[in-house]
mmCIF file of the N, C-alpha and C atoms, coordinates in Angstrom:
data_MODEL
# 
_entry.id   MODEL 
# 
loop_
_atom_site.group_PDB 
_atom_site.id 
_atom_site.type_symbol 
_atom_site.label_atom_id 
_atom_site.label_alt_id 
_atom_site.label_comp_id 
_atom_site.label_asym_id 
_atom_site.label_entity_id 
_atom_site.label_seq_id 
_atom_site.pdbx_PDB_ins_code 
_atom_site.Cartn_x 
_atom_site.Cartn_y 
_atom_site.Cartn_z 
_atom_site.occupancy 
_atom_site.B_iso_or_equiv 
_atom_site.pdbx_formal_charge 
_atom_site.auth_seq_id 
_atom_site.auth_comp_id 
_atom_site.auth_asym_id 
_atom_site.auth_atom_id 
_atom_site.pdbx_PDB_model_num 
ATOM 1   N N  . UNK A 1 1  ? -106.669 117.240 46.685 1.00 0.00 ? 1  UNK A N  1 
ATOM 2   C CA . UNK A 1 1  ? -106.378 115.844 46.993 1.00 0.00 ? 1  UNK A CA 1 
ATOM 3   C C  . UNK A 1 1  ? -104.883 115.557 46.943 1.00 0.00 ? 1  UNK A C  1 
ATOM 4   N N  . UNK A 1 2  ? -104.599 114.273 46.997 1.00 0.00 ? 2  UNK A N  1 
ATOM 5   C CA . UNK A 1 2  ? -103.278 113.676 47.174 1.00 0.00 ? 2  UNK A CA 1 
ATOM 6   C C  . UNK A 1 2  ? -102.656 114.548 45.841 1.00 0.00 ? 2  UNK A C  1 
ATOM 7   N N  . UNK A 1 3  ? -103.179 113.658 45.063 1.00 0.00 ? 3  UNK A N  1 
ATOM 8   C CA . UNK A 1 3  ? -102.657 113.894 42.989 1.00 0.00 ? 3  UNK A CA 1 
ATOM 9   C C  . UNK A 1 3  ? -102.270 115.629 43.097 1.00 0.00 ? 3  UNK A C  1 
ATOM 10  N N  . UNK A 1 4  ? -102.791 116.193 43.479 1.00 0.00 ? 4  UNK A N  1 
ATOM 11  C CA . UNK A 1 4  ? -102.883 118.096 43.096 1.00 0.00 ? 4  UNK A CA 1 
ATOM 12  C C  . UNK A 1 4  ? -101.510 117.861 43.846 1.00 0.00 ? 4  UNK A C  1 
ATOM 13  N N  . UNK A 1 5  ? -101.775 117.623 45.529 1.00 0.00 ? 5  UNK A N  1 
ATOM 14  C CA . UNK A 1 5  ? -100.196 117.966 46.142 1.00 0.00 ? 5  UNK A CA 1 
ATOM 15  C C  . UNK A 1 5  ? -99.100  117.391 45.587 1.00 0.00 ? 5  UNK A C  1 
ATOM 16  N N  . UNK A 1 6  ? -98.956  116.403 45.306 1.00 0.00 ? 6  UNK A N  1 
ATOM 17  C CA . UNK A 1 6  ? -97.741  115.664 44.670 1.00 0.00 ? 6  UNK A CA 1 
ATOM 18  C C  . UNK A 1 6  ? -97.288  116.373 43.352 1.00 0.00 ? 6  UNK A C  1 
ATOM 19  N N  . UNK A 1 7  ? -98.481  116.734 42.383 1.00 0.00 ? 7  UNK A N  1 
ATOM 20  C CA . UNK A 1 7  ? -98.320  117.309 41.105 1.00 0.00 ? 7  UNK A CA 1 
ATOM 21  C C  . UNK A 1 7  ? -96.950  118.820 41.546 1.00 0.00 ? 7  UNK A C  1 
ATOM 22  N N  . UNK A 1 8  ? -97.846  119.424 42.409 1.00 0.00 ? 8  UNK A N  1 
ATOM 23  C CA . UNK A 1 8  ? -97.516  120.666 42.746 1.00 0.00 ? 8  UNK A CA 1 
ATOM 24  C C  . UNK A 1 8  ? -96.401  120.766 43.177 1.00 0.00 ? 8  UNK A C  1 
ATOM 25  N N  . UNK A 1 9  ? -95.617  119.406 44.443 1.00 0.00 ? 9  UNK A N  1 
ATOM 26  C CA . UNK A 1 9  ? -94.250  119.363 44.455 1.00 0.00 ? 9  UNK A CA 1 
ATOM 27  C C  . UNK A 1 9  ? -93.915  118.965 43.118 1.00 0.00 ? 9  UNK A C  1 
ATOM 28  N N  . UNK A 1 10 ? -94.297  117.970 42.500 1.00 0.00 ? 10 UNK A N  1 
ATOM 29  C CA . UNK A 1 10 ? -93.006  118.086 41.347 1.00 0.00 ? 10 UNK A CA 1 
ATOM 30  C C  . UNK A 1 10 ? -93.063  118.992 40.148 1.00 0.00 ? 10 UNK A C  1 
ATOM 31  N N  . UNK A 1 11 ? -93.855  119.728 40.145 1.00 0.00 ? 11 UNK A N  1 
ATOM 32  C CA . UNK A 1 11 ? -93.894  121.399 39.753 1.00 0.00 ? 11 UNK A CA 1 
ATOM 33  C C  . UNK A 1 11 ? -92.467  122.013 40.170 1.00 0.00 ? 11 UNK A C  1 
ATOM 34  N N  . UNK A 1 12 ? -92.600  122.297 41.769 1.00 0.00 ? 12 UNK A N  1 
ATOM 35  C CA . UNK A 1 12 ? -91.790  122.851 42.568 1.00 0.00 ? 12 UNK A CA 1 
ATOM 36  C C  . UNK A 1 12 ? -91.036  122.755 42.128 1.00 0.00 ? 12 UNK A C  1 
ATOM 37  N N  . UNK A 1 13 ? -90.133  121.077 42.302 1.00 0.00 ? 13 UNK A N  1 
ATOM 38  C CA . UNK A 1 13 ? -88.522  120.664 41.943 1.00 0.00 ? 13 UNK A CA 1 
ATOM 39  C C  . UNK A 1 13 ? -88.337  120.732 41.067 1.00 0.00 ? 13 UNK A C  1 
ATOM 40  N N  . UNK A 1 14 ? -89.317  120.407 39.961 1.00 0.00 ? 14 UNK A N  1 
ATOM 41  C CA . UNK A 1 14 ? -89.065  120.891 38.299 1.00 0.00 ? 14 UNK A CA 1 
ATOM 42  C C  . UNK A 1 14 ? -88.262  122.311 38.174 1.00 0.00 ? 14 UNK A C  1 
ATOM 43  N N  . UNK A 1 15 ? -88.997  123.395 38.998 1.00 0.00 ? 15 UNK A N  1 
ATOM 44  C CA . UNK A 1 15 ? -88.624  124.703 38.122 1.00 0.00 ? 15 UNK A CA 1 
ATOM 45  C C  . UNK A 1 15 ? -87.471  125.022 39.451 1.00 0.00 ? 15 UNK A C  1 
ATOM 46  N N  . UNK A 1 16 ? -87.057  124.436 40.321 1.00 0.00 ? 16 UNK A N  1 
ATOM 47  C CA . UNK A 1 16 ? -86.050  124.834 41.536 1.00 0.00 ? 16 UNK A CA 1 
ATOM 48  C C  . UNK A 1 16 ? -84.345  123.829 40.286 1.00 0.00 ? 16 UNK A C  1 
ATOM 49  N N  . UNK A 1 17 ? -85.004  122.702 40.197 1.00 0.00 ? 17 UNK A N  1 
ATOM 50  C CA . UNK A 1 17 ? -83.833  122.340 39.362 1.00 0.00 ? 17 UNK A CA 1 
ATOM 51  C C  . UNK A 1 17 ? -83.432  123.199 37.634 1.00 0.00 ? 17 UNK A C  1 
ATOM 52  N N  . UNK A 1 18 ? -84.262  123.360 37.513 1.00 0.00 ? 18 UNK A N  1 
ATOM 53  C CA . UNK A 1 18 ? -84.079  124.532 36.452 1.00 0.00 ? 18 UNK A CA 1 
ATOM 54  C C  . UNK A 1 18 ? -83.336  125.749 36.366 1.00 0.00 ? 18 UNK A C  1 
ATOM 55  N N  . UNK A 1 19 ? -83.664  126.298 37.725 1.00 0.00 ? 19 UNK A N  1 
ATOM 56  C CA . UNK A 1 19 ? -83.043  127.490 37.989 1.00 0.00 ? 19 UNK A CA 1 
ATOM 57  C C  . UNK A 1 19 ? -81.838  126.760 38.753 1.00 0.00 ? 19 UNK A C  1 
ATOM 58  N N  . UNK A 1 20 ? -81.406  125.465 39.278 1.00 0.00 ? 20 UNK A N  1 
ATOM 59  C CA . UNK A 1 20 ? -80.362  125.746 39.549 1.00 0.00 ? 20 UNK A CA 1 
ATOM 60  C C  . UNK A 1 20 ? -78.875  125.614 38.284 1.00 0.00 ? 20 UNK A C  1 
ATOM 61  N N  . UNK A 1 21 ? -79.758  124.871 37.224 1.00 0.00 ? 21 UNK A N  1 
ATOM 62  C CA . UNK A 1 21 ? -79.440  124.772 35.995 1.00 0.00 ? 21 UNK A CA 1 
ATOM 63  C C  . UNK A 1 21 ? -79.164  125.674 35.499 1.00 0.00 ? 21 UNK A C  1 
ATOM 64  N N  . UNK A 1 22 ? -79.795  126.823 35.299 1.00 0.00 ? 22 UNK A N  1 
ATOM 65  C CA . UNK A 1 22 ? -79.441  128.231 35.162 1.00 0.00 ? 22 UNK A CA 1 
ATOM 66  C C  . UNK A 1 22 ? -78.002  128.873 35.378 1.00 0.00 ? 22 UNK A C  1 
ATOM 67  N N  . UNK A 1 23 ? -78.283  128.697 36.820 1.00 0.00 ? 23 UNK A N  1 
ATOM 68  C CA . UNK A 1 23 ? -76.979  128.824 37.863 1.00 0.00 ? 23 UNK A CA 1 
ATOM 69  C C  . UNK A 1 23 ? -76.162  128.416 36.995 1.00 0.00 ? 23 UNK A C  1 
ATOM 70  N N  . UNK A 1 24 ? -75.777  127.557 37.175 1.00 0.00 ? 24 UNK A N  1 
ATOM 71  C CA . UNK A 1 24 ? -74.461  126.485 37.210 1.00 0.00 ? 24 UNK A CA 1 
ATOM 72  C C  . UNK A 1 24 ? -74.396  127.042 35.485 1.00 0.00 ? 24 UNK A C  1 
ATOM 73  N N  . UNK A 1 25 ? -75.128  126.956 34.705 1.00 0.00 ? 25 UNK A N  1 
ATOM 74  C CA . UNK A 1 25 ? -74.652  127.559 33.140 1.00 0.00 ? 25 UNK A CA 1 
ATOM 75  C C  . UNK A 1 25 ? -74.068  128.688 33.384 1.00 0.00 ? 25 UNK A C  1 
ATOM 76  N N  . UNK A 1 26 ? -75.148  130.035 33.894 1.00 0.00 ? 26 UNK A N  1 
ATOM 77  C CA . UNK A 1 26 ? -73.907  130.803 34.129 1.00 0.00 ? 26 UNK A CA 1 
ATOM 78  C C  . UNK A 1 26 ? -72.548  130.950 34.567 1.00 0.00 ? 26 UNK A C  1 
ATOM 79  N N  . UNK A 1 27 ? -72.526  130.607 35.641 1.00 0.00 ? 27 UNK A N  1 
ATOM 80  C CA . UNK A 1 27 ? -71.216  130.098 36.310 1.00 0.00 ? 27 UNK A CA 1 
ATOM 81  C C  . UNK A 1 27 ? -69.817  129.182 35.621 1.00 0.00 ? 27 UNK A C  1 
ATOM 82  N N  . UNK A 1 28 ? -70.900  128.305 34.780 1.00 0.00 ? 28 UNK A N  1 
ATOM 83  C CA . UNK A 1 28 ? -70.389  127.758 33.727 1.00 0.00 ? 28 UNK A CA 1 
ATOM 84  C C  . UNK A 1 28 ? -69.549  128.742 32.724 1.00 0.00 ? 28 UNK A C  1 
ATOM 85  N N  . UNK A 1 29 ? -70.381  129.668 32.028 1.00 0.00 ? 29 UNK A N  1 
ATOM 86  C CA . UNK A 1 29 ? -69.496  130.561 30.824 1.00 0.00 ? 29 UNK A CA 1 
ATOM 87  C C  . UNK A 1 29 ? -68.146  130.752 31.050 1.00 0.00 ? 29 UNK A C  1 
ATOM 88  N N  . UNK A 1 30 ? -67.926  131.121 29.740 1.00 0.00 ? 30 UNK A N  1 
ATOM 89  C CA . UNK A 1 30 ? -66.382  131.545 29.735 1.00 0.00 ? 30 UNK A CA 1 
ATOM 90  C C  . UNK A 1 30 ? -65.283  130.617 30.569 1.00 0.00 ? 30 UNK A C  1 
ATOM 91  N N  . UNK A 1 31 ? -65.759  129.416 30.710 1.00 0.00 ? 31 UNK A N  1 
ATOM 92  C CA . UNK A 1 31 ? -64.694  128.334 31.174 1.00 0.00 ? 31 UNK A CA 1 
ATOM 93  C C  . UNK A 1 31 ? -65.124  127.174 29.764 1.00 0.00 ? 31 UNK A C  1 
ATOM 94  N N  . UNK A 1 32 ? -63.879  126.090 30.243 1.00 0.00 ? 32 UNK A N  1 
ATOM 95  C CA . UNK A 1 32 ? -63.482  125.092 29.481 1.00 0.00 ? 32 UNK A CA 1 
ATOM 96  C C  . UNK A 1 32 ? -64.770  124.906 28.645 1.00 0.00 ? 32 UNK A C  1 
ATOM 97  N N  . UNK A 1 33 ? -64.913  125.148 27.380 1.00 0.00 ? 33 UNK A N  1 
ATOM 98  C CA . UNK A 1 33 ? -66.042  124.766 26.544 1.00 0.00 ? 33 UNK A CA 1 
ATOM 99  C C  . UNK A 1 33 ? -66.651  123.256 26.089 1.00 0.00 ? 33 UNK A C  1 
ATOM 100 N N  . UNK A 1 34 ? -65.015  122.589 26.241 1.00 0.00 ? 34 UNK A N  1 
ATOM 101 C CA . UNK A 1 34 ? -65.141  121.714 25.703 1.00 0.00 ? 34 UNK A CA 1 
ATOM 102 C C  . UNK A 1 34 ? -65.874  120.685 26.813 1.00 0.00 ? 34 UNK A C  1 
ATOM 103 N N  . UNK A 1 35 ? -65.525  121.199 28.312 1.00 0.00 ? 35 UNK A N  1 
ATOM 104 C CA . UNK A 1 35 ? -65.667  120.309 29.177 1.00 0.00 ? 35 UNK A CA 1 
ATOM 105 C C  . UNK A 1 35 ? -67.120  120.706 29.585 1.00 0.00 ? 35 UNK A C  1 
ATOM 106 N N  . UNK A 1 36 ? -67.602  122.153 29.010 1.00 0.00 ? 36 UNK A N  1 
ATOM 107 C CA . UNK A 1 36 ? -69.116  122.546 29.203 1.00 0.00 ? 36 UNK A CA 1 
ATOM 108 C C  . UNK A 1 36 ? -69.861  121.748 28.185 1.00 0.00 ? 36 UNK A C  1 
ATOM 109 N N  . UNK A 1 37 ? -69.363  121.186 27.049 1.00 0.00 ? 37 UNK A N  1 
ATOM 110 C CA . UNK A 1 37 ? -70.612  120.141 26.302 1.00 0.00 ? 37 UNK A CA 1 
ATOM 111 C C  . UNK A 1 37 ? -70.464  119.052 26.662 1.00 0.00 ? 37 UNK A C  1 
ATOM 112 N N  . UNK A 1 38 ? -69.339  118.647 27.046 1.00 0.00 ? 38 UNK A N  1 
ATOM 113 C CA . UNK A 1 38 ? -69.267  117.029 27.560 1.00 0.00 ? 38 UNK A CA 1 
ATOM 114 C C  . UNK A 1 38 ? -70.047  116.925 28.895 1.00 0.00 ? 38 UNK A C  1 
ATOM 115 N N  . UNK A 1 39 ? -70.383  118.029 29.547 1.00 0.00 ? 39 UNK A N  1 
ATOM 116 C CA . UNK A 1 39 ? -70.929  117.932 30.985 1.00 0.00 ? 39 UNK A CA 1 
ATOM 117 C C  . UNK A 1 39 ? -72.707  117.947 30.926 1.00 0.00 ? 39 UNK A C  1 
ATOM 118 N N  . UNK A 1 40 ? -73.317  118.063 31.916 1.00 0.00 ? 40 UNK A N  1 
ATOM 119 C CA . UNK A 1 40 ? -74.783  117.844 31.783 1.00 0.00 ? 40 UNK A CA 1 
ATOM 120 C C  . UNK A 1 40 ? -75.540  119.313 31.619 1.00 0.00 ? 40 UNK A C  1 
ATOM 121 N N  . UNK A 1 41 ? -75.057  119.782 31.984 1.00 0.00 ? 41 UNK A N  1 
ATOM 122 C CA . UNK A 1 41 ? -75.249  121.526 31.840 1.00 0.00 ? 41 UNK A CA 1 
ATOM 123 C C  . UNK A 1 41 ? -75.127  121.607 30.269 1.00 0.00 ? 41 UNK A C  1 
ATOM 124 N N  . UNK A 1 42 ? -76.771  121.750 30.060 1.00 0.00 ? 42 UNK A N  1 
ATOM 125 C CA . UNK A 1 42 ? -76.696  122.199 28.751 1.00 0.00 ? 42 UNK A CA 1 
ATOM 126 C C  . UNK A 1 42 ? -77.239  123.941 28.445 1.00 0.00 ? 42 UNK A C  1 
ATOM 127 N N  . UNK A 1 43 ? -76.785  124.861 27.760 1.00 0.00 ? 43 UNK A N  1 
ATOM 128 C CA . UNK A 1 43 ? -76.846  125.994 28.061 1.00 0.00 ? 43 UNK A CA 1 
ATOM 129 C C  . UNK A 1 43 ? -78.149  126.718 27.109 1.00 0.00 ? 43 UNK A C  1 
ATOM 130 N N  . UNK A 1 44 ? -78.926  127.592 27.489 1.00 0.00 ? 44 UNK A N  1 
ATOM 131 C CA . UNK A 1 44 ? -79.337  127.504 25.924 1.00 0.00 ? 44 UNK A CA 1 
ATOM 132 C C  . UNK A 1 44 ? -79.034  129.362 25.403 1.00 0.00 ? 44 UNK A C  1 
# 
């Protein structure tokens, strides 16, 4: 039904924004630290 498809995209974007979160942490390392906690990129 509707509910499953909708669920399932925001499944999708859930784990696509995650990994781009990922990204961007890595990419992140070994630069400005200070400006990596003040930013939204939280690393774990």
């Amino acid at each position: 039904g509707v509910m499953e498809r909708e669920r399932a995209v925001m499944e999708r974007e859930k784990l696509m924004m995650e990994k781009d979160r990922d990204t961007l942490c890595r990419e992140h390392q070994g630069q400005d630290k200070e400006e990596h906690k003040m930013g939204e990129i939280s690393c774990t």
